[in-house]
C-alpha positions in Angstrom: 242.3 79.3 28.8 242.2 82.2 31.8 240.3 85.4 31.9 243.4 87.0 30.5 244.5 84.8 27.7 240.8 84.8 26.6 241.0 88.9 26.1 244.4 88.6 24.8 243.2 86.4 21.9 239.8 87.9 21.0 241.2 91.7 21.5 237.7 92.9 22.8 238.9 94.9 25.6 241.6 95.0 28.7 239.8 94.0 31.5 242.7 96.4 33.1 242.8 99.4 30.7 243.0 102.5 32.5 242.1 104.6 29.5 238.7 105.6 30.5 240.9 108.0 32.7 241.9 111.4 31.6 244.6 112.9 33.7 242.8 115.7 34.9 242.0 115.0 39.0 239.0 116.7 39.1 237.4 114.3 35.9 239.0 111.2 37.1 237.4 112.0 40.7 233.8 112.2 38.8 234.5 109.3 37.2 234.9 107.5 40.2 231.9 108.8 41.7 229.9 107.7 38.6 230.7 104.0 39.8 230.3 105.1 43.6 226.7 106.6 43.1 225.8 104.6 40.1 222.3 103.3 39.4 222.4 99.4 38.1 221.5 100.2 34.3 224.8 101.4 33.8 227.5 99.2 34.2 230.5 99.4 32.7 231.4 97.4 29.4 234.4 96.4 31.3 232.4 94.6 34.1 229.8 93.6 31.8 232.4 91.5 30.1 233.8 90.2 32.9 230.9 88.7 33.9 230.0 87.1 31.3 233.1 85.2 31.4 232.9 84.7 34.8 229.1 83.3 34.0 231.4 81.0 31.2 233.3 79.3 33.0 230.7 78.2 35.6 228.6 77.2 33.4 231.1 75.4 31.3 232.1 73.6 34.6 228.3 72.3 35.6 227.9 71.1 32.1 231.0 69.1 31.8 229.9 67.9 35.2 226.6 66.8 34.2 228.1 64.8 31.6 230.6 63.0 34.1 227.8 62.4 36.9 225.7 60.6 33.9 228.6 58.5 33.1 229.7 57.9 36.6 233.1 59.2 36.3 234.5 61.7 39.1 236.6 64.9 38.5 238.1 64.3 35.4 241.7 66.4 34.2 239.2 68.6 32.3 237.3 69.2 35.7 240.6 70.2 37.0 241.1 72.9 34.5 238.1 74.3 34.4 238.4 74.9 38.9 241.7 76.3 37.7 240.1 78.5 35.8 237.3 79.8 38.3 240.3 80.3 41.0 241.8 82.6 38.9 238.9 84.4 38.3 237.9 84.2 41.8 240.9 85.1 43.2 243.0 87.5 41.0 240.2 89.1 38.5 237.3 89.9 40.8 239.6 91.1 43.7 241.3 93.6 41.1 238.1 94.9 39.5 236.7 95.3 42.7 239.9 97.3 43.7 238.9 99.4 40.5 235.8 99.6 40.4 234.1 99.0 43.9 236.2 99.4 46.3 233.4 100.9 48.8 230.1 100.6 46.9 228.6 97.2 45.9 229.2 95.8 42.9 225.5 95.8 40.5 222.6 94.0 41.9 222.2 90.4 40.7 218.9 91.5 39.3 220.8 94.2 36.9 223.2 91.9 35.4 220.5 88.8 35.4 220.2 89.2 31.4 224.0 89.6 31.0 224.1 86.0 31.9 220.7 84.2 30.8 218.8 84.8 34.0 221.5 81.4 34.8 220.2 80.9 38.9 223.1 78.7 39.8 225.4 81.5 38.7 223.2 84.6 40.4 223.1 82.3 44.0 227.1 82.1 43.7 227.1 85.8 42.2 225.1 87.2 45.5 227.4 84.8 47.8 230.2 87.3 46.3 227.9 90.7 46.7 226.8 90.5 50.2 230.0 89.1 51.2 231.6 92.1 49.3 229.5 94.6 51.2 230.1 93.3 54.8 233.6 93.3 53.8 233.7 96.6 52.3 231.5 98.9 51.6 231.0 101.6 53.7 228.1 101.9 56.8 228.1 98.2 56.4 224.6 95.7 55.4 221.5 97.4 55.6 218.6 95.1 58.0 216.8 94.2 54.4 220.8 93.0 52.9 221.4 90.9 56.2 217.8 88.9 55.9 218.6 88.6 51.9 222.2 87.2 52.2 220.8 84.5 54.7 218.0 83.8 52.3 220.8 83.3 49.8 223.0 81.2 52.1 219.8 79.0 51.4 219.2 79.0 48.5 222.7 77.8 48.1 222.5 74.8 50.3 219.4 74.1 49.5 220.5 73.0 45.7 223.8 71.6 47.3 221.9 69.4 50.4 218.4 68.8 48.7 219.0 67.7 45.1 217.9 64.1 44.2 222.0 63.5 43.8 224.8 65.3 43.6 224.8 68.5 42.7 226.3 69.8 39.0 229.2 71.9 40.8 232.7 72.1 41.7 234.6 74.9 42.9 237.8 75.9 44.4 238.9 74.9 47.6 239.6 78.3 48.8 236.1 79.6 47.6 234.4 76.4 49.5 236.3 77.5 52.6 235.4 81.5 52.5 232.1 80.1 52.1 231.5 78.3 55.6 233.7 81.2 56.8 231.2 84.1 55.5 228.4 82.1 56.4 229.6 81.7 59.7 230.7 85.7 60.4 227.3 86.4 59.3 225.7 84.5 61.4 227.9 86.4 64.5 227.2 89.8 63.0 223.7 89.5 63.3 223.5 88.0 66.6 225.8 90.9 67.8 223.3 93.7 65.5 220.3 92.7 66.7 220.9 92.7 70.3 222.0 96.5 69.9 218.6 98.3 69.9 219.3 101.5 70.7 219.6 102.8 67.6 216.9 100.9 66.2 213.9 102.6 64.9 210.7 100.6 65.9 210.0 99.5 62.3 213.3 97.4 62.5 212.8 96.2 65.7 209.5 94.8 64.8 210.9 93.3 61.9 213.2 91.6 64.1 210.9 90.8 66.6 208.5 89.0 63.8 211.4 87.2 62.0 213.3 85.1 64.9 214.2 82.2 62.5 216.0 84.6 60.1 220.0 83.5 61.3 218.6 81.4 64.0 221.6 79.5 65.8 219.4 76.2 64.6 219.1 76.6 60.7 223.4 77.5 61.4 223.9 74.4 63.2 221.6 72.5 60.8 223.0 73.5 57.5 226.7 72.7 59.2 225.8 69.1 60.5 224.0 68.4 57.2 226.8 68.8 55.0 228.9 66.9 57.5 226.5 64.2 57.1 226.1 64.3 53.5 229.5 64.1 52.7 230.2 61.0 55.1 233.7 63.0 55.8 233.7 61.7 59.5 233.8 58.1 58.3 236.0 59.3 55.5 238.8 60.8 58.0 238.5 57.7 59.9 239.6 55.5 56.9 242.0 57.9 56.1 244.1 58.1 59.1 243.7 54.7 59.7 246.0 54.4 56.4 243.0 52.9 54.2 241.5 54.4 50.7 238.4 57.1 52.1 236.6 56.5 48.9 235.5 53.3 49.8 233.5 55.1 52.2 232.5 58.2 50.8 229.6 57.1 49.5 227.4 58.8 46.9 228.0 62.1 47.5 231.5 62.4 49.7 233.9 61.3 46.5 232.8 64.4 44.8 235.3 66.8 45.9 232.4 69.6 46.7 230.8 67.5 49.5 234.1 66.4 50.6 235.5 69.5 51.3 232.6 71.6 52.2 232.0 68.8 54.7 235.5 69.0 56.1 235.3 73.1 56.4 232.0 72.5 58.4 233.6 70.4 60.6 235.8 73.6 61.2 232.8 75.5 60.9 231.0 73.8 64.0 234.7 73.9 66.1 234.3 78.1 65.4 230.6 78.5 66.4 230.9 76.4 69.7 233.7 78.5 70.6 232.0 81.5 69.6 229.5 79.8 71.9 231.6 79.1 75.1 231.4 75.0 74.7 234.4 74.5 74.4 234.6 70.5 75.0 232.1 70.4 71.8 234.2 72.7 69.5 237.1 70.1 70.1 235.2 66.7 69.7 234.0 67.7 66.3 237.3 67.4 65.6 238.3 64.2 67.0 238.6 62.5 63.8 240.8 64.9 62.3 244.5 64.3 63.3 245.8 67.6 64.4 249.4 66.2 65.0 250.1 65.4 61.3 250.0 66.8 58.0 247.0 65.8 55.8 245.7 66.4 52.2 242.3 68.3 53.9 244.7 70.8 54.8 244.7 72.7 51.4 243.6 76.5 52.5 246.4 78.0 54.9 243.1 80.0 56.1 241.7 77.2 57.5 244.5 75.8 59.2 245.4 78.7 61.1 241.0 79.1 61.7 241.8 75.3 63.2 244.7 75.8 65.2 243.5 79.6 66.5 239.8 78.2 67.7 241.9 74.5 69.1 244.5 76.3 71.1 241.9 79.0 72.5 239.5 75.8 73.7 242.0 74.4 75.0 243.6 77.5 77.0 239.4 77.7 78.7 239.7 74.0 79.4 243.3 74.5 81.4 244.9 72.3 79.0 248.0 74.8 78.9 250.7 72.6 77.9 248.4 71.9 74.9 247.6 75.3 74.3 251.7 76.1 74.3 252.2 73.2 71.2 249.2 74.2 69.2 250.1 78.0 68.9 253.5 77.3 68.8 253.4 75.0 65.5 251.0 77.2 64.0 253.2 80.3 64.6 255.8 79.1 63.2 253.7 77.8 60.3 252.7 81.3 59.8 256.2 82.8 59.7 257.7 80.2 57.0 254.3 81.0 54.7 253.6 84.6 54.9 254.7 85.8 51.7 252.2 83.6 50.4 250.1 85.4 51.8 251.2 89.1 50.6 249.1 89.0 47.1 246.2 89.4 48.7 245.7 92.2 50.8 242.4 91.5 52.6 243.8 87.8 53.3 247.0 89.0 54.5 244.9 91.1 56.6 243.0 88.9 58.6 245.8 86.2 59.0 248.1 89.2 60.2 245.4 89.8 62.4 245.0 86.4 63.7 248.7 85.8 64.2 248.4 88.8 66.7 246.1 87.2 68.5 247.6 83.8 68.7 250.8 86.0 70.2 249.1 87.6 72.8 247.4 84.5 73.6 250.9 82.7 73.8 251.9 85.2 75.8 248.6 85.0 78.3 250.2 81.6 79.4 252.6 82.6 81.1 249.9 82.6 83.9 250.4 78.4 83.6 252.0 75.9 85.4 253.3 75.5 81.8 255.3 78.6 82.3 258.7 77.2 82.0 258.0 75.2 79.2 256.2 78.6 77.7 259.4 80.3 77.9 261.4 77.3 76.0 258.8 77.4 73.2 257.6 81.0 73.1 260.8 82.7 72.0 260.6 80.4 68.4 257.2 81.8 68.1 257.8 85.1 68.9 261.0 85.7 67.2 260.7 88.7 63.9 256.9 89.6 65.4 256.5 93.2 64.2 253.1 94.8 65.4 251.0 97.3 63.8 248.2 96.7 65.5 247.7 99.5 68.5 245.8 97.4 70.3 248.4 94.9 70.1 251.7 96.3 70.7 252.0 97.0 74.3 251.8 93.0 74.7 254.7 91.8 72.3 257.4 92.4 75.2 260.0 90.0 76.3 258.6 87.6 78.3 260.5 88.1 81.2 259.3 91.6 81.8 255.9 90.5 81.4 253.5 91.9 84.4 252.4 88.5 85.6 249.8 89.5 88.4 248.6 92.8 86.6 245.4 91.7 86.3 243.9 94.3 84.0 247.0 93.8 81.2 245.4 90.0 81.5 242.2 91.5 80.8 243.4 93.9 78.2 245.2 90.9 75.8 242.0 88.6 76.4 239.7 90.9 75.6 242.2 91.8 72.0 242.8 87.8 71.4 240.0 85.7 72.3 236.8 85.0 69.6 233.9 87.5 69.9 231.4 85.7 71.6 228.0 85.5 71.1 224.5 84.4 73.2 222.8 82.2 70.6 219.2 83.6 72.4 217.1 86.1 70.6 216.7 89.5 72.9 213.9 90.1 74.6 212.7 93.3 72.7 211.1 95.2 75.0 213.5 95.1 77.3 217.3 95.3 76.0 220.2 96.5 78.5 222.7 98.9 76.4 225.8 96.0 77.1 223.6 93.5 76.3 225.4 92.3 73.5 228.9 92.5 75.6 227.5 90.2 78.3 229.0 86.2 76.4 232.5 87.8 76.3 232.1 89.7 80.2 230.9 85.7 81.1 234.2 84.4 79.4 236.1 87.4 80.8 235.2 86.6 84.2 236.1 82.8 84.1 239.6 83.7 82.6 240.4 86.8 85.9 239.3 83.9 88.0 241.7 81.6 87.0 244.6 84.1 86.6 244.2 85.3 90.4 244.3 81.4 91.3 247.6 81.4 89.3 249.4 83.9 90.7 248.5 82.8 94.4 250.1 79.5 93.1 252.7 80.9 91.6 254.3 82.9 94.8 253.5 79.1 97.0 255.7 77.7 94.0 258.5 79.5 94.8 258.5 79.5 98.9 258.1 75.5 98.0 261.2 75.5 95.7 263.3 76.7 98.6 262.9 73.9 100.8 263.1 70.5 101.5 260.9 70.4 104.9 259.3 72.5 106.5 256.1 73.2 109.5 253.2 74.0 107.4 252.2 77.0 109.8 255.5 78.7 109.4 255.3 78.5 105.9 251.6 80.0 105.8 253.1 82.5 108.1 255.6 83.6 105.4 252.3 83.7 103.4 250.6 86.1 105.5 247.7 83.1 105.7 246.0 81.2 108.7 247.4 77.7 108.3 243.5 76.6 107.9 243.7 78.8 104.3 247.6 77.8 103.0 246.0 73.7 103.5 243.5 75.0 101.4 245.8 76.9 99.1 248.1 73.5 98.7 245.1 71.6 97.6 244.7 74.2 94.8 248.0 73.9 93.9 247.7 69.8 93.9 244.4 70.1 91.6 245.6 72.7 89.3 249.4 71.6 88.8 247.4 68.3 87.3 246.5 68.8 84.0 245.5 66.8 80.6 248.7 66.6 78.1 247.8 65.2 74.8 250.5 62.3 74.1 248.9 60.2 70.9 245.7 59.2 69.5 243.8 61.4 66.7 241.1 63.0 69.0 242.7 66.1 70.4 240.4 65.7 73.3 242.9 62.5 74.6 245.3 62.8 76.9 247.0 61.4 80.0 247.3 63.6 83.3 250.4 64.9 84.0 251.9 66.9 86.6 252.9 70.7 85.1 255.3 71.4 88.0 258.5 70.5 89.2 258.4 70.5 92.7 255.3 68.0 94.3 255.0 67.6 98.1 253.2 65.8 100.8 252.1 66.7 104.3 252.5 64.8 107.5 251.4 65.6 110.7 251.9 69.3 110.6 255.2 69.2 108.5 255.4 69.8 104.4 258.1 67.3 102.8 259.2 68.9 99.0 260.5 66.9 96.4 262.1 68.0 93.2 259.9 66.2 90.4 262.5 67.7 87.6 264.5 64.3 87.2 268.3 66.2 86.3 270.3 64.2 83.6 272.3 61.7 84.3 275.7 62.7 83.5 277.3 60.0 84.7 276.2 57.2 82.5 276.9 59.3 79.7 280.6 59.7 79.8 280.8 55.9 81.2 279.4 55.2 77.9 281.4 57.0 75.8 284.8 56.0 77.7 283.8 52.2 76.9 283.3 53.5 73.4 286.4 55.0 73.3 288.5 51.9 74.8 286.5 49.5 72.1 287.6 51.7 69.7 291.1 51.8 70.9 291.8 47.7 71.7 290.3 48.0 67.5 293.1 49.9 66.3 295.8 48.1 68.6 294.9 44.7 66.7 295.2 46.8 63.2 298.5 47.9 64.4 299.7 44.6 65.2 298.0 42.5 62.1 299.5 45.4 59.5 296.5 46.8 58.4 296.0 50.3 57.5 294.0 52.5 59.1 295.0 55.9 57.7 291.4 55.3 55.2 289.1 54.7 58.7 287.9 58.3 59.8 287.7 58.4 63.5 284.7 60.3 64.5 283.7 62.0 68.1 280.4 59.3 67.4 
């Protein structure tokens, strides 16, 4: 039974009832700041009772789940049900009340509503999970120093009982919650390595506090709880089995075949790709991943949020590792993915949000490769992607132009798109204190920046020797560095640029989305003897030819057939002649 039927049946109260309001505007605005500016002792019946369900169905859920663990079953039909229930709670009744109730203040302390739910600690850990996470979302001004350190502390709290139990923990929960777990967890961990490297602000109290508390969201105890769960839940070995067609359950061990370790150890494996991005390792992000097959549909890939997480963070790495052609199909598919599932995504407004967000950046990121070798195979793929975009975002807008008007060797639009689309990077190395430059915190994305401006000027310098190349057959290397305005000393040196980066790593098969086979990215190759430049065209044109031979030998076949119907009497007004 859900939140809703329960109230239907009991007749208690409408978790929705809008009576407490009364019309006048200037006695509805006081009640609003009642629950703005209110003190924890007085919470609202309405929440009261909404939390105690909440509380119900949790607890509900651990104990049918201590009875399976005892009898060694695994997630039984009434298992299912109960996550049902949860989700809905999760996902339709909080996000309303907080609409109504908290839109920009916190919802009440755990400690105020501890007695409304038996002082339950399970239920309080997954309670202040929601709080904090509410009041980074929300709530105005932001986490206070004291909520950052208490949210952490929470975060272990929470793995602790999930990682350090004698055996599986008593808990299920839905799949999306699991996810915006890892995904919290992670942002956290980002915000505060972005907060505490801005000082100026700081009072001296907070930066001593900081300055005696270096462990508190320390890149380690991140990386730690991440690789834990990936180890506890065997989902590595798991994946393996499973692509390889076999049963992962036979390898799930202990913990992995309950669904909580399974999936929270799959979202950590997308966890870890995000924070070595964030991180500027960008070989690492993508080898976590090389037992997941990218290329194919799989059951892990339950939370749209996740996938597009996965494909955002794969194309990015690979767009910083020069694998362009990769870059192209990843964002592509996940573009497109996008635009046939948005309205799923239109009953939540925070959710649709963030993936409208992230679909922006994917765009402009698209859009950034035109700088590639890959360019003509961008322009193939990027109208698909692109087609129905419709930008709000200011930031955004200037970039979502037709492709062939794009400024190509404007170097500070480059700079402008990368600095909207890419991942805010972070230095995983606590400040030194006493000495903090103002842009201190800006310095991982100025190092990524720089990188990126490098490689666009080498493309655009390859981009104009492209197109002297494509107008010739042969020709003396010094007249074409003349056209150049180079010394022929510098366009030998420019050519073996354009050799180097025209060879690039194309993903063909295999599950890691680190293989690949090198492949050439242009379509005219060359080689230099003596002093002379000889051009081929490496675009191999279709052989027309063949094609209509073939079809005339179909075509007489198919004639001699009817000839011998004709003369043996048979009829052939039934046999449909086809163009095939």
């Amino acid at each position: 039974m859900s939140y809703h039927e329960e109230e239907e049946v009991t007749a208690k109260y409408d978790p929705y009832d809008y009576d407490l309001h009364t019309g006048d505007p200037k006695a509805d605005l006081a009640y609003e700041r009642q629950y703005e500016q209110q003190t924890y002792h007085v919470i609202p019946e309405v929440i009261k009772n909404f939390l105690q369900y909440f509380h119900k169905t949790i607890s509900d859920l651990i104990d049918q789940k201590v009875y399976e663990l005892q009898s060694s079953r695994v997630s039984s039909e009434s298992i299912e049900q109960k996550i049902y229930e949860i989700q809905d709670v999760y996902e339709n009744s909080w996000n309303k009340l907080t609409e109504r109730f908290f839109k920009t203040s916190p919802w009440p302390e755990a400690e105020g509503i501890a007695s409304l739910v038996g002082n339950d600690a399970v239920f309080l850990i997954l309670y202040k999970e929601l709080y904090y996470r509410h009041i980074y979302a929300k709530v105005s001004g932001g986490p206070t120093l004291e909520q950052r350190f208490e949210s952490y502390y929470n975060y272990c709290n929470l793995f602790n009982y999930i990682l350090n139990a004698d055996g599986p923990a008593p808990l299920e929960l839905p799949n999306q919650w699991l996810w915006d777990i890892i995904d919290e967890f992670i942002y956290q961990f980002q915000s505060f390595s972005q907060y505490r490297c801005k000082t100026a602000k700081k009072s001296e109290e907070e930066i001593e506090f900081l300055r005696n508390n270096p462990k508190i969201w320390n890149v380690h105890s991140v990386l730690n709880v991440l690789h834990s769960l990936v180890d506890k839940s065997n989902i590595n070995r798991q994946l393996e089995v499973y692509t390889s067609g076999g049963d992962p359950e036979s390898v799930a061990g202990e913990y992995g075949r309950h669904s909580l370790y399974k999936m929270l150890g799959y979202f950590s494996l997308v966890g870890l790709l995000r924070l070595h991005s964030l991180l500027g390792d960008y070989y690492q992000a993508i080898k976590v991943l090389e037992n997941i097959e990218l290329n194919k549909k799989s059951m892990y890939s339950r939370v749209p949020e996740c996938q597009i997480t996965t494909y955002y963070y794969v194309g990015f790495a690979y767009l910083m590792m020069r694998r362009y052609q990769d870059a192209i199909r990843v964002f592509a598919n996940i573009l497109l993915y996008i635009q046939r599932t948005r309205n799923m995504f239109q009953r939540s407004t925070y959710k649709y949000e963030m993936i409208n967000k992230q679909n922006e950046q994917m765009h402009g990121l698209l859009a950034m490769l035109s700088i590639t070798p890959s360019h003509h195979h961008h322009m193939k793929v990027a109208p698909a992607a692109l087609r129905g975009v419709t930008s709000r975002s200011a930031a955004a807008r200037p970039f979502f132009m037709p492709l062939s008007c794009f400024p190509f060797r404007d170097l500070q639009v480059f700079e402008e798109l990368f600095s909207f689309a890419c991942p805010k990077f972070l230095s995983p190395v606590v400040p030194n204190y006493d000495n903090v430059h103002p842009n201190y915190h800006k310095e991982p994305f100025q190092q990524q920046l720089k990188v990126f401006a490098e490689e666009v000027q080498q493309q655009a310098q390859l981009s104009t020797i492209r197109s002297f190349l494509k107008l010739y057959t042969t020709m003396p290397v010094a007249k074409l560095a003349g056209f150049l305005d180079m010394t022929e000393q510098e366009f030998r040196i420019q050519l073996l640029v354009f050799k180097h980066k025209m060879k690039n790593l194309v993903w063909t098969s295999g599950i890691s989305a680190l293989d690949g086979e090198f492949q050439s990215a242009s379509e005219v190759d060359f080689y230099i003897d003596k002093d002379m430049i000889h051009i081929a065209d490496t675009k191999v044109a279709r052989r027309y030819g063949d094609f209509f031979i073939r079809q005339i030998h179909k075509f007489e076949e198919l004639n001699r057939t009817l000839k011998k119907m004709t003369i043996t009497g048979t009829t052939v007004a039934a046999t449909p002649i086809t163009g095939r």
